[in-house]
ROMIBA-346291 format. One record per atom (N, C-alpha, C): x, y, z. Coordinates in pm, whole numbers, padded with zeros to 5 digits, always signed. Example, Ala and Ser with C-alpha at 12.3 -4.5 7.8 and 13.67 -1.06 7.14 Angstrom:
<rs>
+01319-00569+00780 +01230-00450+00780 +01320-00330+00780 +01285-00225+00708 +01367-00106+00714 +01290+00003+00787 
</rs>
This chain:
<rs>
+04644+03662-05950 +04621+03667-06093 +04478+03619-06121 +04390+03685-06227 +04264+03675-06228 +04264+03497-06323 +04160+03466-06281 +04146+03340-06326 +04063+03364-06487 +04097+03268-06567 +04018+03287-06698 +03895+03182-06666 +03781+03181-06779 +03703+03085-06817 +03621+03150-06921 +03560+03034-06955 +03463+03028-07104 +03327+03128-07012 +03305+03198-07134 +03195+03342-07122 +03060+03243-07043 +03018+03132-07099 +02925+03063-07042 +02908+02964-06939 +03031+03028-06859 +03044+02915-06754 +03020+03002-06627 +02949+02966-06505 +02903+03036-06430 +03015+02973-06275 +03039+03051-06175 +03199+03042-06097 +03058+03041-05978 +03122+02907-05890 +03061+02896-05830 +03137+02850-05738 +03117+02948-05567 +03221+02884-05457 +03117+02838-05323 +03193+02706-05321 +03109+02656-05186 +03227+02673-05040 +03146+02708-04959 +03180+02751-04817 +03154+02671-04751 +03230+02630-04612 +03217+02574-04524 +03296+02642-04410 +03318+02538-04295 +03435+02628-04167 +03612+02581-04181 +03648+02431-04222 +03774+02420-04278 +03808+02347-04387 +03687+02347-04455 +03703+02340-04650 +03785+02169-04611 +03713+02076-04533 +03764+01953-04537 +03652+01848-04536 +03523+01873-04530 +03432+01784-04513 +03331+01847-04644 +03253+01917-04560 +03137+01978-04665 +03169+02033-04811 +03215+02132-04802 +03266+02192-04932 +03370+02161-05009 +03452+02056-04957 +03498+01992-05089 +03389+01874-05099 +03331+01819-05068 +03215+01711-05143 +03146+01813-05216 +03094+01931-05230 +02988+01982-05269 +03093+02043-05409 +03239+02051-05407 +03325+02114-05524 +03319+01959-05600 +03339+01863-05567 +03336+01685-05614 +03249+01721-05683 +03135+01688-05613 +03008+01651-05672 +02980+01759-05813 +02989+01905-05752 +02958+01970-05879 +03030+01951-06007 +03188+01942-05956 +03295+01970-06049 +03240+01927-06189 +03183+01811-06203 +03104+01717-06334 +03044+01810-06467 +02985+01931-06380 +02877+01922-06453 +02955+02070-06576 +02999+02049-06662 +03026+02160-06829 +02993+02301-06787 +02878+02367-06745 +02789+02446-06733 +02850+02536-06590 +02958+02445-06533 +02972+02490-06406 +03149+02495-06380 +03222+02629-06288 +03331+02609-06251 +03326+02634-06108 +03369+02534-06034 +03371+02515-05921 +03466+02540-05816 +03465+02601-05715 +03598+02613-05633 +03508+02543-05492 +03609+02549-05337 +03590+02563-05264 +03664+02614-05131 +03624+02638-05006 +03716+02717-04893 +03623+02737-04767 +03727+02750-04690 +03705+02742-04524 +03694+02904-04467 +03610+02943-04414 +03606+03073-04332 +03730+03073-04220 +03790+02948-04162 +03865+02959-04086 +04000+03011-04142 +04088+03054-04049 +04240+03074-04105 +04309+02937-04117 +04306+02885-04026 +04359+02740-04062 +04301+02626-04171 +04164+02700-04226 +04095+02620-04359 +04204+02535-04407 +04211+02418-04504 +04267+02404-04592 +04292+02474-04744 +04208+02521-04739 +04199+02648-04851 +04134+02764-04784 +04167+02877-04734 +04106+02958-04672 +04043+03101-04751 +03927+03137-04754 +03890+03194-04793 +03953+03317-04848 +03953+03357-04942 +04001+03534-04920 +03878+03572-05025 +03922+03763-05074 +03870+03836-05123 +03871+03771-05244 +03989+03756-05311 +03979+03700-05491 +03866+03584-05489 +03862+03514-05423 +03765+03372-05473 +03645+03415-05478 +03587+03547-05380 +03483+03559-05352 +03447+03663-05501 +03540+03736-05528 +03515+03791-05645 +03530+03715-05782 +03597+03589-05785 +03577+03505-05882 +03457+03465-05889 +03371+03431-05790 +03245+03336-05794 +03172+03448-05811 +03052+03392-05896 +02929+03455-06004 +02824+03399-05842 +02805+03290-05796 +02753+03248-05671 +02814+03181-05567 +02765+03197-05428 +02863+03160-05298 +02739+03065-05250 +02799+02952-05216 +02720+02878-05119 +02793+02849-04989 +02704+02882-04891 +02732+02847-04757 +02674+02763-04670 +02770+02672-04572 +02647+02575-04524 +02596+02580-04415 +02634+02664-04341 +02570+02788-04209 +02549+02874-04275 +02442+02969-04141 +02407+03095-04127 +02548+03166-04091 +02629+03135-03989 +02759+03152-03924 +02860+03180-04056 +02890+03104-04139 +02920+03136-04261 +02926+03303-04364 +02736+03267-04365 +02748+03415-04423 +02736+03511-04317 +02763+03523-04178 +02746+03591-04113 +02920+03653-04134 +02995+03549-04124 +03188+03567-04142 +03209+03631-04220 +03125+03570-04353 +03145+03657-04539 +03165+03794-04503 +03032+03828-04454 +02968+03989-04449 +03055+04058-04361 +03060+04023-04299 +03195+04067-04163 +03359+04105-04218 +03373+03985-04287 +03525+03998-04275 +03565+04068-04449 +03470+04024-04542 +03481+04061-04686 +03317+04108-04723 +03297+04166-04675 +03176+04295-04706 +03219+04361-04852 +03319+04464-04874 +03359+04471-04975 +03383+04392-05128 +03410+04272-05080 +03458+04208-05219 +03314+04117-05240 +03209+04075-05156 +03081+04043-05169 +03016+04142-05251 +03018+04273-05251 +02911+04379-05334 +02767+04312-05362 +02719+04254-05491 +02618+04269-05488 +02580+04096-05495 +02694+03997-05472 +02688+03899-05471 +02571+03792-05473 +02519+03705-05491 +02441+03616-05373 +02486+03527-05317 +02481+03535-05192 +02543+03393-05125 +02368+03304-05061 +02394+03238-05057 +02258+03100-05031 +02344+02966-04950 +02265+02996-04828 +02283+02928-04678 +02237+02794-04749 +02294+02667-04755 +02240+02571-04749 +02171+02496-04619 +02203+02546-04527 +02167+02499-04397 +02205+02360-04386 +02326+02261-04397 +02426+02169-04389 +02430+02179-04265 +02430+02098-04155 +02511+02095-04031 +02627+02013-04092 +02753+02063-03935 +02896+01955-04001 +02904+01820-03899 +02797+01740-03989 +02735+01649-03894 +02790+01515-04030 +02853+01580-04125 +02874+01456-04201 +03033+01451-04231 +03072+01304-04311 +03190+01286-04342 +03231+01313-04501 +03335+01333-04556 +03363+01368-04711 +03304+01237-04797 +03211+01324-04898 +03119+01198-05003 +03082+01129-04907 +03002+01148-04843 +02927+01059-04735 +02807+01081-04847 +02747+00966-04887 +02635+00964-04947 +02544+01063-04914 +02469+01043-04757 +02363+01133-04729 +02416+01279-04786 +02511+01290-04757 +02570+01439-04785 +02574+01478-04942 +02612+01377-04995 +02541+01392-05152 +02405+01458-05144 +02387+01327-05122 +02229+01356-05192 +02148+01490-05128 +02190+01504-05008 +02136+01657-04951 +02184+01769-05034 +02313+01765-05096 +02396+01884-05177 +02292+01893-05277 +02334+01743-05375 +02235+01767-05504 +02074+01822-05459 +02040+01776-05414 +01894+01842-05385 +01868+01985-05373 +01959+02010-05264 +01963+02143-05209 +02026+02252-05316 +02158+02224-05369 +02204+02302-05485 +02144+02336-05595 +02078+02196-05645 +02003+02190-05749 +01942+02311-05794 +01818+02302-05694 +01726+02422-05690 +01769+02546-05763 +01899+02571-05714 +01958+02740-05738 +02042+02724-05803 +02071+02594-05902 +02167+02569-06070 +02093+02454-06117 +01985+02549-06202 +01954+02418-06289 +02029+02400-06386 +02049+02311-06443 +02182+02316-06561 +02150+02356-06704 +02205+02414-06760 +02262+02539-06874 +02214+02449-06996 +02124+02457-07083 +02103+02366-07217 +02254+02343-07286 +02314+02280-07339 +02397+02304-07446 +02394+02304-07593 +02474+02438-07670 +02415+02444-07789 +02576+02431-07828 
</rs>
């Protein structure tokens, strides 16, 4: 079932390999911000949330934290990507969930490619 949201909210899914370290800190951290709806998921089958076609067509942008990542996307859901953008954060899974450093690398790194939405 297709998911709803407000016309000005931009769907944004972060990737990792089993949606238990990286990409749920990076769904945390964003979740905050009005301007933004956040999901996240694992390329693996055993993910805790495992990727499919719908999420990828829910999200307006895909972040990934390998190259390996969007290499899986393109491979396995080519189709439901179309004209997408996905953006490699280049994350190794070298950290633990809300591990500070891992913050502050997300915000930095995310930042860049969502600056946040004025509100009127």
């Amino acid at each position: 079932m297709p998911r709803l949201r407000h016309p000005r909210t931009r769907t944004v899914l972060f990737v990792c390999s089993q949606n238990r370290l990286r990409s749920p800190t990076a769904e945390q951290v964003f979740s905050c911000r009005e301007d933004l709806e956040v999901d996240s998921a694992g390329t693996n089958y055993n993910a805790d949330n495992p990727l499919t076609a719908e999420l990828l067509a829910w999200a307006d942008v895909i972040f990934v934290m390998e190259k390996a990542h969007r290499s899986k996307l393109q491979r396995r859901f080519r189709a439901a990507l179309g004209g997408k953008r996905v953006i490699c954060l280049d994350i190794p899974d070298d950290y633990d969930f809300m591990q500070p450093e891992l913050v502050q690398v997300l915000e930095a790194k995310v930042s860049r490619h969502l600056p946040a939405m004025p509100v009127t």
